[in-house]
N, C-alpha and C positions, 0 to 999 in steps of 0.2 A: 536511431531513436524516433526515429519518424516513416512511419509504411508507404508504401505507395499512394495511397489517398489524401496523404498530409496529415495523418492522424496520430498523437503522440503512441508511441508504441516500444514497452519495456520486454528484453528477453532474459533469462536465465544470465547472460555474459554480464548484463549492467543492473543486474539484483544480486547477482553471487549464490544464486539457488534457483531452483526448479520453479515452473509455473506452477500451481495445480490445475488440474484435470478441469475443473469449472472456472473457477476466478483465484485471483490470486489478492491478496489485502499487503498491501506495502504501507513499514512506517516507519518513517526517518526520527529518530529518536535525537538525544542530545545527554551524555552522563548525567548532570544534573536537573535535568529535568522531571518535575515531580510527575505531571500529569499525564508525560512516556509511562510511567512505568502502570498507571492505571488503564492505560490507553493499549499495553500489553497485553494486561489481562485480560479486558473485554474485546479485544480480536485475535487471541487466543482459545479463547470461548466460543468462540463463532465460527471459528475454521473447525473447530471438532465439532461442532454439533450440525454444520451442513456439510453434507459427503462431497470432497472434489475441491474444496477451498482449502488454499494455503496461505500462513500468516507469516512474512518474511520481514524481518527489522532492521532497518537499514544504520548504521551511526553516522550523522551526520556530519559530525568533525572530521570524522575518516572518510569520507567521499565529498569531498567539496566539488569536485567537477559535476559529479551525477546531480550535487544539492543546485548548484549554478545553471545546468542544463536544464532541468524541472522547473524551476524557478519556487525553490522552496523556500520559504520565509519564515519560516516559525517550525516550533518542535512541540506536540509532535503536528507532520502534517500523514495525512492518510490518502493513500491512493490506491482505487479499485479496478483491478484489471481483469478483463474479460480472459476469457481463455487462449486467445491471439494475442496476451499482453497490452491490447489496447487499455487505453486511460480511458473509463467512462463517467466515475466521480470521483471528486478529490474534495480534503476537508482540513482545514485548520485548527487544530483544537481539540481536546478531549471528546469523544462521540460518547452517543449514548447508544445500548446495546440494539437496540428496536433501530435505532438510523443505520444501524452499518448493516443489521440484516436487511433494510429497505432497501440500501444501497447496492448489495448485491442481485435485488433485484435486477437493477441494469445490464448486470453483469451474464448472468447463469440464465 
């Protein structure tokens, strides 16, 4: 989970899915969580409308080691990986559609 640089860095093996092609948008969800499931849609909306971005959803209950190693504290959290899987931004809380594409900036 960490590259040679010291840099946090997620692959296919500890997402359970593909990167995509540009950046990849991970989000650790929670069943009951109301504002996962808006947090679904609007980076589900994002991965189709920029070519190369994949939107993978993580459940948190079910990966507590991955939750534990990230150091994820809340649901949902979001995290923006380049296309090496590196971590460039990360986010607590419901985003709004215009932050997650700015986010991607860093990324792509």
């Amino acid at each position: 989970m960490r590259g040679q640089d010291g840099e946090q860095r997620l692959g296919a093996g500890d997402i359970g899915a593909e990167l995509g092609e540009r950046a990849t948008l991970v989000q650790f969800s929670s069943a009951f969580c109301q504002p996962c499931r808006a947090t679904r849609r609007v980076l589900a909306e994002v991965a189709a409308m920029v070519e190369g971005v994949a939107h993978v959803e993580i459940d948190a209950e079910a990966r507590l080691a991955l939750v534990r190693a990230l150091r994820v504290d809340a649901t949902p959290t979001v995290l923006v990986l380049d296309r090496a899987g590196r971590v460039v931004r990360r986010a607590a809380g419901q985003p709004r559609k215009a932050d997650v594409i700015a986010a991607l900036g860093a990324a792509v």
